[in-house]
N, C-alpha and C positions, 0 to 999 in steps of 0.2 A: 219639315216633313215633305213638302213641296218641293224642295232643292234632291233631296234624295230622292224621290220619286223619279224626276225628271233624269239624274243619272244613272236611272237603274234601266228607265225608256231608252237613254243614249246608247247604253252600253248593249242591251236587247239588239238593237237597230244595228247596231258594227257586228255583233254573234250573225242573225239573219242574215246581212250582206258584207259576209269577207271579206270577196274580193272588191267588189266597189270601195269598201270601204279602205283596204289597202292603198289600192290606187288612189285614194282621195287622199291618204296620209302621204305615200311618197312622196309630193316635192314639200311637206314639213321632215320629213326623213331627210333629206339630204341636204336640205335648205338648213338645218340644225348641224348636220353631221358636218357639213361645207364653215359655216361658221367658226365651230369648236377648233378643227382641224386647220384651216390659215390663222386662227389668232394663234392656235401652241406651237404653228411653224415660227410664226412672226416672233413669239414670246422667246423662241429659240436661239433666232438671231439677234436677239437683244441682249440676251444672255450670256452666247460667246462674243458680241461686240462689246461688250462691258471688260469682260475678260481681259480680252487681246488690249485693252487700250490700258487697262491696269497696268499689265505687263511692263508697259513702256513709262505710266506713271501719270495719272492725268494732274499731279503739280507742276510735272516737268517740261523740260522744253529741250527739245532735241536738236544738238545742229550738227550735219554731216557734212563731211567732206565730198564733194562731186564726183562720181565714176567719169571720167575725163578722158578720151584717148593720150596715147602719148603725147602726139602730136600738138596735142589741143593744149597738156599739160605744161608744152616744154615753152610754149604762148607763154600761157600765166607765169610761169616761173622768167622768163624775160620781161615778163611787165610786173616785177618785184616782187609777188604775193609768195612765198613760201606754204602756202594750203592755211590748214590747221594745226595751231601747233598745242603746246601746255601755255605760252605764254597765252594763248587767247581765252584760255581758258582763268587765267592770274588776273587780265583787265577786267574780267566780264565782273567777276567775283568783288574784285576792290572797286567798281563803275558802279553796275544795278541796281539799287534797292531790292532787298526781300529775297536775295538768295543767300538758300539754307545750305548750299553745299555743290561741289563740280564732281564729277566721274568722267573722267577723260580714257576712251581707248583705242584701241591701234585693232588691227583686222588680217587677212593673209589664208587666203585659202589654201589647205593645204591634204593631203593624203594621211590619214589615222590607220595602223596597222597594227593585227594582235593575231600574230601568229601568222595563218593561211585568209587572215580575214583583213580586209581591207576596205574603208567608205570615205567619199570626199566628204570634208569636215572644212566649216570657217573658226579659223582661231583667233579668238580674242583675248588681246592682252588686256587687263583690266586694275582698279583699283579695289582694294577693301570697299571704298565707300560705298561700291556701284550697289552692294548687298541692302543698304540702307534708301537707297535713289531710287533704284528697280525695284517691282516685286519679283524678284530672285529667290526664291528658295530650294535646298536640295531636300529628292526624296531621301537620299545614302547619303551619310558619311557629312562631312562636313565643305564650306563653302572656303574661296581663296580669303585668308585671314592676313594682319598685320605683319606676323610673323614670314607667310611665306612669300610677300613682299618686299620686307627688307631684307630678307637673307639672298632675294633672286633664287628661290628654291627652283628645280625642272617639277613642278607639281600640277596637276590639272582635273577642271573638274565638269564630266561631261552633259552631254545635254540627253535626256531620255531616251531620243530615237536611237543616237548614235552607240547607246551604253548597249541595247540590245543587239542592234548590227553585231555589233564587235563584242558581244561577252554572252551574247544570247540570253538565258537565263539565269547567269553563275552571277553571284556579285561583285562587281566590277575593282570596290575598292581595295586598295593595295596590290593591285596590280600595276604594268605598266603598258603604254602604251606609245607606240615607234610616231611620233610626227616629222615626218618626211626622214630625215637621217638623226635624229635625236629622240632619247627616251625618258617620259613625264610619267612617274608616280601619280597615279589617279585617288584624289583624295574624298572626291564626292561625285553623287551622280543627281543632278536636276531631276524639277519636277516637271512632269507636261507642259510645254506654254501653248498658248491659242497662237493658231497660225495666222498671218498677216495678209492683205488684200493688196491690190493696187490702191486703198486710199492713204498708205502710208509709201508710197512714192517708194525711194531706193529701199527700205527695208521689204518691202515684198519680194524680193529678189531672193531671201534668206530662211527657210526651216530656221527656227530659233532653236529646234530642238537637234536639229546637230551641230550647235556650236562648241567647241570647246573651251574652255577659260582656263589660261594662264594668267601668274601676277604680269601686271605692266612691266616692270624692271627687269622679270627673265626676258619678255617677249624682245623688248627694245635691246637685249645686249645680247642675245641668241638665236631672234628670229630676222634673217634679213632683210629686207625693203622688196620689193616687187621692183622696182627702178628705179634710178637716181632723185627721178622729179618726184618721188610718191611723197605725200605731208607726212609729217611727224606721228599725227595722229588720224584716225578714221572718227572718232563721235568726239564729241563734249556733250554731256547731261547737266542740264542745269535744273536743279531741285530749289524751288520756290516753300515760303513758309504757308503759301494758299494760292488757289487759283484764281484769284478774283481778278485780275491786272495780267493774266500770262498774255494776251495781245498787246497790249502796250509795251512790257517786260520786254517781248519776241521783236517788236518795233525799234526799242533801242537796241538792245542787241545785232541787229539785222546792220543798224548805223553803227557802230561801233566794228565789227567784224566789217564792213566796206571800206573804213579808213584805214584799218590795218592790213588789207587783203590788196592796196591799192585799187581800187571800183571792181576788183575781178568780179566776177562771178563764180567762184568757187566750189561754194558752199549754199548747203539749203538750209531751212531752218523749218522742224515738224512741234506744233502743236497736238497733243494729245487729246489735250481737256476738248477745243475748237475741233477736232475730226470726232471725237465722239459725242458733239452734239448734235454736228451735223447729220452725223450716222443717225443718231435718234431720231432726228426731224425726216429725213430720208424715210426711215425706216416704219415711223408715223404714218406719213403718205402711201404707204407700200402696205402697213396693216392696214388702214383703212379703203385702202381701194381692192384687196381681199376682200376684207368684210362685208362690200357694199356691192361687190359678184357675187360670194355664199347668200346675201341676204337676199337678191334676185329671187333665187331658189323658193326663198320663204315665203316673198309676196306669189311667185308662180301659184307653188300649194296654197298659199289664202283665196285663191280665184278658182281655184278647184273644187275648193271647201263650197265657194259660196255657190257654183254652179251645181255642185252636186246635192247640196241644199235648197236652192231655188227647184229640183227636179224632184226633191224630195218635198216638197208644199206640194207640187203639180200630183205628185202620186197620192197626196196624205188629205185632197181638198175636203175628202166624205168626211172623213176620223175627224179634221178638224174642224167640221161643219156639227156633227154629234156632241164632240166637246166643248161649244161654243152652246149648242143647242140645251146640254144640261146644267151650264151654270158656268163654265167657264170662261174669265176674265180674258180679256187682251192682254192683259198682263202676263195671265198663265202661260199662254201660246205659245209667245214671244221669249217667257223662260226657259220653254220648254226647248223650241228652237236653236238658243243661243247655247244654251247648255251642250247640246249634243256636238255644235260646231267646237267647242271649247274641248270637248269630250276626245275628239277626234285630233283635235291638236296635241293637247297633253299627251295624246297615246302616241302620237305620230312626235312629237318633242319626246319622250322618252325615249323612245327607240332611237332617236336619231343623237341622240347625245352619245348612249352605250353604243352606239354607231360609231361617233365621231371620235371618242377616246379612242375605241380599236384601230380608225384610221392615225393618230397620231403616234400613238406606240408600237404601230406598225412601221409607220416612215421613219422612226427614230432606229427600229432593230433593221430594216432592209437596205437603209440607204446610211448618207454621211452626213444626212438630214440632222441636225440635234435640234426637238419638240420642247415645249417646257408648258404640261397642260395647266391652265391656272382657275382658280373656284369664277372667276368672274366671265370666265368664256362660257362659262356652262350656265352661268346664270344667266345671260346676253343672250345666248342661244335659246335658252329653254322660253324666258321669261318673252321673246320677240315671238316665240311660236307663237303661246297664249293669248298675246295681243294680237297675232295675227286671224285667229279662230274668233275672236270676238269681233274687232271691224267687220271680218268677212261676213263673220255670220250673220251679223244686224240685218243685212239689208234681205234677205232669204225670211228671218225671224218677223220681222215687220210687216213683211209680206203676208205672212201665213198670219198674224194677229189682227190684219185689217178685213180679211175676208168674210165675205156677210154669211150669216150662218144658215140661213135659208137656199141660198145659191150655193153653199157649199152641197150642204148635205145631199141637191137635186143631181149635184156631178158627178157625170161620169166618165 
């Protein structure tokens, strides 16, 4: 009965004074709304960094062949390294322990035409297996198979972005499409991939989503080399049975490709699983030093609370000189107090929540921002207000329950 009462006084006390009492919520408004809103950014980037490093395979382990000037190339290839070839990919497999499988492919940038339409496109020659390595899958039509492999079919199967450049909204399959002076039957069209960053080194260089895919055996007997010196091959994927060991795996490998490459430096070798932990741990740091700006906000408005309450004892010394006078406890006082502080957060914590969704589902629809709001921002947010309305209030509350009732009531 006493608990009710005391929220029915709080809530009285914020009708009476609006605007004070506004102002005394706003920095729990933003300080809530600030929370919600960097953790669903945060949650966001965690989300497509999960993504994009899928893509690539967090069992796998990537080794690329070096973007090399000529000049640089025509070096290594005098000091014996031939790049990357299939055989390197033959030792790695009979050598390592614990590899499930290789996807070796070859690369060539080159011009995609369909009709008056035209978009630079990277073409990748590839194997069946890459389908099982990668997470590769099409939205249309179906992916390069066994069959269009060994027959060296001219068939290809495009990457999202490039399928709408060049087909708009028509469906692209069984059509064809002109790569540079030859023409590939389109048999699938890719799904969306997450785009790449600078922390995967030469793949940032590449929209995954306008790549093209030819079988290996067409690319190699009909697409021709960039220059004499270029390697055999642009990637090897090496698909492990778990990631438990992929540093170690990456270490021998790393030794194994220097004895064959002659000490060049050739070639780079990308861990997946290792960039996306890093990215976590990064990204860790990065949500928490949001979180610990937004929650600024909230200790600001907990020092607001309790000034506006320490001013509200100074206003209230008669009432609570009367109410002490008829029988009222310190105890009471001091519930009464804290309650209202609490009162005023809750109110100012709800709003700022329905504040702070609107700001993230805003930055998701106006920007290139992708949010991901989750039940535990809102409850960190709301649940930090709460607590910040009680700290604060204690000290204002304690205030008003030590006051002698005689000296209250003579004040004025």
């Amino acid at each position: 009965m006493q608990f009710a009462e005391n929220i029915n006084v709080a809530a009285l006390g914020l009708i009476d004074h609006k605007v004070r009492s506004f102002l005394t919520m706003l920095g729990i408004i933003f300080g809530t709304a600030s929370v919600i809103a960097m953790i669903s950014i945060g949650e966001g980037a965690k989300k497509q960094a999960i993504a994009k490093y899928q893509d690539l395979g967090i069992s796998n382990i990537i080794i690329r062949d070096k973007d090399l000037s000529d000049k640089e190339l025509e070096e290594v290839r005098m000091k014996f390294s031939q790049g990357l070839s299939l055989k390197d990919g033959e030792v790695i497999q009979k050598i390592v322990p614990g590899v499930e499988d290789i996807a070796p492919q070859s690369e060539k940038k080159m011009e995609a035409k369909v009709g008056d339409k035209s978009s630079k496109a990277t073409v990748i020659g590839i194997t069946p297996s890459v389908s099982k390595i990668l997470n590769y899958n099409v939205e249309n039509g179906v992916f390069i198979n066994q069959d269009h492999y060994t027959r060296q079919l001219k068939v290809c199967v495009l990457g999202s972005n490039i399928a709408h450049e060049l087909f708009s909204y028509n469906n692209p399959v069984g059509q064809s499409v002109k790569l540079e002076d030859q023409w590939f039957e389109v048999v699938g069209v890719m799904q969306t991939k997450a785009l790449f960053t600078e922390t995967v080194g030469e793949l940032a260089a590449r929209d995954l989503n306008n790549d093209v895919y030819i079988p290996l055996s067409t690319f190699n007997d009909r697409i021709p080399k960039e220059n004499r010196f270029a390697s055999e091959i642009k990637q090897l994927t090496v698909k492990f049975n778990n990631s438990e060991r992929l540093v170690e795996s990456a270490a021998v490998i790393r030794s194994i490709l220097t004895r064959h490459h002659f000490n060049n430096d050739d070639f780079s070798i990308i861990v997946p699983f290792e960039l996306l932990k890093q990215e976590e741990r990064e990204r860790r740091i990065y949500n928490l030093l949001l979180a610990s700006i937004a929650a600024i906000s909230l200790i600001v408005g907990g020092i607001g609370i309790m000034n506006i309450m320490l001013a509200s004892v100074l206003e209230r010394t008669n009432e609570i000189g009367i109410r002490r006078a008829i029988g009222g406890r310190k105890a009471d006082i001091m519930s009464q107090f804290v309650t209202e502080a609490v009162v005023i957060s809750i109110t100012g914590g709800i709003i700022g929540v329905i504040l702070g969704l609107s700001f993230s589902l805003g930055i998701s629809f106006a920007t290139d921002v992708k949010t991901s709001i989750t039940l535990y921002s809102v409850v960190i947010a709301f649940g930090f207000s709460v607590l910040v309305g009680i700290t604060f209030g204690y000290l204002p509350a304690k205030k008003a329950a030590n006051l002698k009732p005689i000296e209250s009531i003579r004040h004025e």
